[in-house]
C-alpha positions in Angstrom: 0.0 0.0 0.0 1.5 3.4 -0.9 2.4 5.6 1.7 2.9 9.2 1.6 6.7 10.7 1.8 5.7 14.0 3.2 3.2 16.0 5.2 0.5 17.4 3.3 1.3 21.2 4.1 -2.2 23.5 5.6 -2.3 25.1 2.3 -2.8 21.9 -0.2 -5.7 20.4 2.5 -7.3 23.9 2.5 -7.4 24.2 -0.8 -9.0 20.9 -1.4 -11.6 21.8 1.3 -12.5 24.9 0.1 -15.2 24.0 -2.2 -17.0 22.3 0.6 -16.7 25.5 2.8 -18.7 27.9 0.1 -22.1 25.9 0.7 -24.9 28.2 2.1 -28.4 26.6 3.6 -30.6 25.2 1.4 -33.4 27.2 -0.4 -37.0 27.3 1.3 -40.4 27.9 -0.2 -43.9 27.9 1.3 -46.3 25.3 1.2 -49.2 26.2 -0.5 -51.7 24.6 1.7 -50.4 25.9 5.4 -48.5 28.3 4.1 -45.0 26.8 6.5 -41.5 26.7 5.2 -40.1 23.8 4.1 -37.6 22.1 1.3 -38.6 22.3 -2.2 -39.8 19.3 -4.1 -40.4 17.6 -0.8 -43.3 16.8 1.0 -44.2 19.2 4.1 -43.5 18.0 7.0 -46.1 20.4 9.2 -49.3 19.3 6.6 -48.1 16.2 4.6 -49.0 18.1 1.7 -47.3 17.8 -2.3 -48.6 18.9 -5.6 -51.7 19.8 -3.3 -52.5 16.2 -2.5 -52.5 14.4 0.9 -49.2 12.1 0.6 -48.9 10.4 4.5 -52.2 9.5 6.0 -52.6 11.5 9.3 -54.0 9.7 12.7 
């Protein structure tokens, strides 16, 4: 198995990292039916609403 010769100096690892660092928090919209944030293209989690429809069954 190889093994490296030499420390991989703060500058190369940061530099590879840095892509990862530039995320920002996802995007929100509203539900149309209760009018609560959540993710887009997903089903709410405060209604269990998508594309107007009842998805989960409540209880």
């Amino acid at each position: 198995m190889a093994t490296p010769k030499r420390r991989t100096s703060h500058a190369k690892s940061m530099s590879r990292k840095a892509p990862n660092m530039k995320r920002t928090a996802p995007a929100l919209s509203t539900c149309p039916q209760c009018h609560e944030p959540k993710l887009p293209h997903r089903v709410c989690p405060n209604c269990n609403y998508y594309d107007g429809k009842a998805i989960v069954a409540e209880d």
